[in-house]
Structure formats: C-alpha cells, structure tokens
Residue frames as a rotation matrix with the C-alpha (Angstrom) as fourth column:
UNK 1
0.893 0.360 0.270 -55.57
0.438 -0.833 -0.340 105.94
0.102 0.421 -0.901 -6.01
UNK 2
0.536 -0.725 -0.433 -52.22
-0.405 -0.671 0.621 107.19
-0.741 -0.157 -0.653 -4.31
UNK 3
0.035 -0.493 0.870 -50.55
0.650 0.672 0.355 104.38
-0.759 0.553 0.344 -7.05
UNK 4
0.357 0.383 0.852 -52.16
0.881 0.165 -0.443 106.37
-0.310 0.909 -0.278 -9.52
UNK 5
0.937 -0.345 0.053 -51.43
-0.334 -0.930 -0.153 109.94
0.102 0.126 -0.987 -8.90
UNK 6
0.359 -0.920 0.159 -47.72
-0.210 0.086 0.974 108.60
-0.909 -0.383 -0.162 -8.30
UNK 7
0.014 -0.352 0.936 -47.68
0.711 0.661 0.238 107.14
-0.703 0.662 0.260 -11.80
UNK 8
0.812 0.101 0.574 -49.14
0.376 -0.843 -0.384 110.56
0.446 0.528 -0.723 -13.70
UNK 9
0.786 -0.603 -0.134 -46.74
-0.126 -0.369 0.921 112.10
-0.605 -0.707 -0.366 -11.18
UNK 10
-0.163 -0.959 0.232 -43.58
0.188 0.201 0.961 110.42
-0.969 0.200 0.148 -13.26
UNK 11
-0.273 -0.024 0.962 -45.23
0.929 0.253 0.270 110.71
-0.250 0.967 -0.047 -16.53
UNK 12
0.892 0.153 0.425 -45.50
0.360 -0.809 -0.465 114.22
0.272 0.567 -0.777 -16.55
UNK 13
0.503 -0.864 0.003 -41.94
-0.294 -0.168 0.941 114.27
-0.813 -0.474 -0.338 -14.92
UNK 14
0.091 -0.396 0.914 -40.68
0.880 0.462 0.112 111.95
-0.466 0.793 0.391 -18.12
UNK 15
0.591 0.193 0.784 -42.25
0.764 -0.448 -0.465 114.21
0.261 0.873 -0.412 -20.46
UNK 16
0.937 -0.349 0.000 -41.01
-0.338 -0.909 0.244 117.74
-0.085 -0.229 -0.970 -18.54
UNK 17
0.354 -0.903 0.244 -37.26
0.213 0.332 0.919 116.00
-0.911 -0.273 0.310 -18.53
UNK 18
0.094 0.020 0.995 -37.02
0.932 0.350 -0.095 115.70
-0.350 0.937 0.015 -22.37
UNK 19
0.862 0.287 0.418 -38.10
0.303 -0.953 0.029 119.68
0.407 0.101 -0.908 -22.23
UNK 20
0.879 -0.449 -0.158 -35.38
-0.176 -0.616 0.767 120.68
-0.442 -0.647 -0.621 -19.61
UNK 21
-0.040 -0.998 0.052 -32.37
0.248 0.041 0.968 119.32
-0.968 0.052 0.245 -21.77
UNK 22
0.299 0.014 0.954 -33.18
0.929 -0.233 -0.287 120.75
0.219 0.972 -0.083 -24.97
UNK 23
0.944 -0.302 0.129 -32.15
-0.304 -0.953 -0.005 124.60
0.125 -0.034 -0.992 -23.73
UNK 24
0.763 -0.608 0.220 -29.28
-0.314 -0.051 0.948 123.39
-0.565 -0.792 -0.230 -22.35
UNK 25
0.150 0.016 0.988 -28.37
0.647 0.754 -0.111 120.98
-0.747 0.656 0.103 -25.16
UNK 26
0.736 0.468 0.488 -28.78
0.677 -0.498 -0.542 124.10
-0.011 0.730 -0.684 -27.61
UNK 27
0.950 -0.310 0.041 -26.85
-0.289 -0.822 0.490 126.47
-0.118 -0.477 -0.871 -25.51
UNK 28
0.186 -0.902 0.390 -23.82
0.137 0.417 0.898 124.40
-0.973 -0.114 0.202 -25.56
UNK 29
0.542 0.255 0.801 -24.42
0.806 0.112 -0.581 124.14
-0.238 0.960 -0.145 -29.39
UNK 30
0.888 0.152 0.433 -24.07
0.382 -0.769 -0.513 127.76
0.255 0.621 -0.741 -29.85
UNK 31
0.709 -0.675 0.205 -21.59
-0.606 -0.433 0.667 128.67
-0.361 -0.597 -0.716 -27.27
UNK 32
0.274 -0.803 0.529 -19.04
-0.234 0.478 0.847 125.67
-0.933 -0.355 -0.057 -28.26
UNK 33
-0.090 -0.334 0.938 -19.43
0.727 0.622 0.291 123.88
-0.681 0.708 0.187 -31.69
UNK 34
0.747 0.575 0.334 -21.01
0.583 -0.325 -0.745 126.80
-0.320 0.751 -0.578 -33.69
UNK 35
0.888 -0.368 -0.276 -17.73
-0.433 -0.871 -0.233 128.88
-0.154 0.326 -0.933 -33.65
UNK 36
-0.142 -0.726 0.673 -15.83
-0.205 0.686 0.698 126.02
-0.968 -0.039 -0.246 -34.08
UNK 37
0.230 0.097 0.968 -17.70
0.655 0.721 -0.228 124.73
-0.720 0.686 0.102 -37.03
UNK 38
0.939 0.321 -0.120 -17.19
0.203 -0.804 -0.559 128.78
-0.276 0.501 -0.820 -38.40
UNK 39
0.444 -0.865 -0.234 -13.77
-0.713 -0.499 0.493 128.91
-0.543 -0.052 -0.838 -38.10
UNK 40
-0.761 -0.374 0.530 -12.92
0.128 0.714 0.689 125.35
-0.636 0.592 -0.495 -39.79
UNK 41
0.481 0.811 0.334 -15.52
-0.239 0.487 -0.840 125.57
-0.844 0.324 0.428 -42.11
UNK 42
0.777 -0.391 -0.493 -12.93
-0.586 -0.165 -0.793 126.08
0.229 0.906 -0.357 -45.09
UNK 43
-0.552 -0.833 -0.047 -10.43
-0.826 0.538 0.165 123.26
-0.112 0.130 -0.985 -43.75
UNK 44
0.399 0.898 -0.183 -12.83
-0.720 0.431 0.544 120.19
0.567 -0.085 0.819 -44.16
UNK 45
-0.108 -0.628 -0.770 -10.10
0.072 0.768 -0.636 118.05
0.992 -0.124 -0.038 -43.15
UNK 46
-0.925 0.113 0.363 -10.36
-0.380 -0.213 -0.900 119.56
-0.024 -0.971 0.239 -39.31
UNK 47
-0.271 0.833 0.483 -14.02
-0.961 -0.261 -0.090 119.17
0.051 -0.488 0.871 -39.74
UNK 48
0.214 0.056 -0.975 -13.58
-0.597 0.798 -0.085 115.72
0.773 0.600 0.204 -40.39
UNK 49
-0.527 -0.846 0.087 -12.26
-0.270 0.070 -0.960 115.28
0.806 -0.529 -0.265 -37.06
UNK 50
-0.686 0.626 0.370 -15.43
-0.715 -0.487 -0.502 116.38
-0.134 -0.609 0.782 -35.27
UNK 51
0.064 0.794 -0.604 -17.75
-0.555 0.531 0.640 113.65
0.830 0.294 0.475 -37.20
UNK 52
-0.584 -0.239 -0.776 -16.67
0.207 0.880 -0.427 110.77
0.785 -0.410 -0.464 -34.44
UNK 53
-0.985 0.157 -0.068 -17.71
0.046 -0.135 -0.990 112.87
-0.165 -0.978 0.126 -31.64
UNK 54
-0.483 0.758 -0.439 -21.31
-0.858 -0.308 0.412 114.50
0.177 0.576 0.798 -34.12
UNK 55
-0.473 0.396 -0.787 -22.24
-0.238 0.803 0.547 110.53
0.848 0.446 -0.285 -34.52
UNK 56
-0.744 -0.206 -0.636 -21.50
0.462 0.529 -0.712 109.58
0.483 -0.823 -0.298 -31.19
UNK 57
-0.894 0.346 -0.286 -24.18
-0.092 -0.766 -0.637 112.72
-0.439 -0.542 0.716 -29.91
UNK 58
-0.482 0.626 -0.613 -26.47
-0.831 -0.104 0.547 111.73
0.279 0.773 0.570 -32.50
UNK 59
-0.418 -0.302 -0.857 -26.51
-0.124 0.953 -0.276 108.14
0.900 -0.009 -0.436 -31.56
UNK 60
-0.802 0.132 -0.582 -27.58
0.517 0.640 -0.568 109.26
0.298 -0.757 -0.581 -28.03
UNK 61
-0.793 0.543 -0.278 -29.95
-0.521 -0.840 -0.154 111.46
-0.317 0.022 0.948 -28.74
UNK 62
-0.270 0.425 -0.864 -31.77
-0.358 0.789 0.499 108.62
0.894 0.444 -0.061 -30.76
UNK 63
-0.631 -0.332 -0.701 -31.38
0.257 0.763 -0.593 106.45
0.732 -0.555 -0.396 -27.47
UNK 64
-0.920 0.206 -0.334 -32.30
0.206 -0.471 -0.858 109.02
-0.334 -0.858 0.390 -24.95
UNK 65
-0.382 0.874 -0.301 -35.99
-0.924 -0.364 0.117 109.50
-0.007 0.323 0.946 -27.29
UNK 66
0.013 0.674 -0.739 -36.34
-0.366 0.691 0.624 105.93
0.931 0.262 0.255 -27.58
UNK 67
-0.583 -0.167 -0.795 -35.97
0.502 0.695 -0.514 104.99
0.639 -0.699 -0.321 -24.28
UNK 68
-0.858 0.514 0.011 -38.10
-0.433 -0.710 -0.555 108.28
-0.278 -0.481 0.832 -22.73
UNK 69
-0.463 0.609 -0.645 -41.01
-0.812 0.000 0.583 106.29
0.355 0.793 0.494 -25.05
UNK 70
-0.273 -0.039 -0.961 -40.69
-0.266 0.963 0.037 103.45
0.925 0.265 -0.273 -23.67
UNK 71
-0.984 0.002 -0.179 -40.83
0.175 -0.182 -0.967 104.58
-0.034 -0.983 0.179 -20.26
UNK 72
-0.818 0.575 0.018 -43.69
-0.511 -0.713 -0.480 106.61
-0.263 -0.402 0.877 -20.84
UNK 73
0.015 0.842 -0.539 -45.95
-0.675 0.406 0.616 104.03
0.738 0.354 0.574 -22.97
UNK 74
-0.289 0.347 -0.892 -45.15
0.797 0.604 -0.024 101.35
0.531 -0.718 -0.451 -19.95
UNK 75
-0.917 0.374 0.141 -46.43
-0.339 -0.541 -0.770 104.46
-0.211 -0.753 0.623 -17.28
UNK 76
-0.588 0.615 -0.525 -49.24
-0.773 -0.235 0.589 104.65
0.239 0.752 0.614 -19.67
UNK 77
-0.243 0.310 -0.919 -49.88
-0.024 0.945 0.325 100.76
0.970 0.101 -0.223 -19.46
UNK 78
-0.862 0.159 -0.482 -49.71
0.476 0.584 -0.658 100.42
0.177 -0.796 -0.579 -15.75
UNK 79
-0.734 0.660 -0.158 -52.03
-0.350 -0.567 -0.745 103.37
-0.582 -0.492 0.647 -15.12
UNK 80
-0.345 0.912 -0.222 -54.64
-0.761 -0.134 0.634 101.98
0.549 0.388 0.741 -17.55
UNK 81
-0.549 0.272 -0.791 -54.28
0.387 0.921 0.049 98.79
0.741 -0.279 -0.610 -15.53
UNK 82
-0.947 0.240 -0.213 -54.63
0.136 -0.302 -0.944 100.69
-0.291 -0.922 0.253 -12.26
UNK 83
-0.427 0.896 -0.122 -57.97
-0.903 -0.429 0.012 102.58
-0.042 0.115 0.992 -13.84
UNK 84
0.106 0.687 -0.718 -59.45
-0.512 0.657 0.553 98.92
0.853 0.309 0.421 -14.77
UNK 85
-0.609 -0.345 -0.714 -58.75
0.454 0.587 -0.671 97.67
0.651 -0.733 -0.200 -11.24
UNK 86
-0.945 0.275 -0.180 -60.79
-0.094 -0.751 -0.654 100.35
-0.315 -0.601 0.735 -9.95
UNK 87
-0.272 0.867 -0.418 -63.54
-0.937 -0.138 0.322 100.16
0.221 0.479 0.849 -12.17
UNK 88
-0.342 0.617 -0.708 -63.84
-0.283 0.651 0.704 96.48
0.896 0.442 -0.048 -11.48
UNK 89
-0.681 0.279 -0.677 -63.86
0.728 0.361 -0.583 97.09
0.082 -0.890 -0.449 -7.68
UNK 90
-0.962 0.260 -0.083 -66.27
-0.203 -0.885 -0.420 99.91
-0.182 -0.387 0.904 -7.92
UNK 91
-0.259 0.843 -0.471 -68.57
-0.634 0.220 0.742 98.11
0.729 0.490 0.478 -10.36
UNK 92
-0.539 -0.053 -0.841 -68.31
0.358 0.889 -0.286 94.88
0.763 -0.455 -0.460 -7.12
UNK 93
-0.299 0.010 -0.954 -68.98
0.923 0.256 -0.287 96.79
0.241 -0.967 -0.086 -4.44
C-alpha cells in the first residue's frame, strides 16, 4: 500500500510540474521576446535571427510533453500492477 500511495504521490507531482512551468514559461514570453518581436517586426532580416533559438524552444517543448507521458503512462502501469497484486493476495487469503 505505502508503494502505492508513493506512486499516485509522483503522478500527481508529474502532472502539477507541467502546470508550474507554463506561468513562468509565458512570463518570460511577454517580458523578453514580445517587445523584441515588436520592435523588429518591420526588419524581417533581424527576425530571422531569432528562428534558431524559436526552433530550438519548440523542439524542447515537444520533448519535455513527450517524455512527462511517458513517465506518467509507466506510473500508471506500475500502479495497475501494484492494484492486481493486491487483489490477488486479498482474493488468497
């Protein structure tokens, strides 16, 4: 049982992580790139500069969702194992 509440334990931690860097993640947005991209919007040639760094943020954003998934469907798995481990020593005994 303590296995189990340790495993929900991380998998609402997973999930609440994902939440806590999107404000932050936003904020920066507004505060750094948005008056950047306002001022250059009429040179494209400056904004053209910015794409390497855009991809590169994009790229790990991708990463950082598929890999939170992955985490959270193996929690997922162990705890269903745990629950059928239980059930087949409760149904024994």
């Amino acid at each position: 049982m303590a296995w189990l509440n340790e495993l929900q334990r991380k998998l609402n931690y997973s999930g609440d992580i994902g939440a806590m860097l999107v404000g932050p993640i936003l904020f920066t947005f507004g505060v750094f790139v948005a008056p950047t991209l306002l001022q250059n919007c009429n040179s494209p040639e400056k904004l053209l500069k910015g794409v390497p760094a855009f991809v590169l943020l994009v790229i790990w954003a991708v990463m950082f969702y598929i890999t939170r998934k992955r985490e959270r469907q193996k929690l997922r798995r162990e705890m269903d194992e745990l629950n059928g481990l239980e059930d087949e020593q409760l149904q024994r005994g």
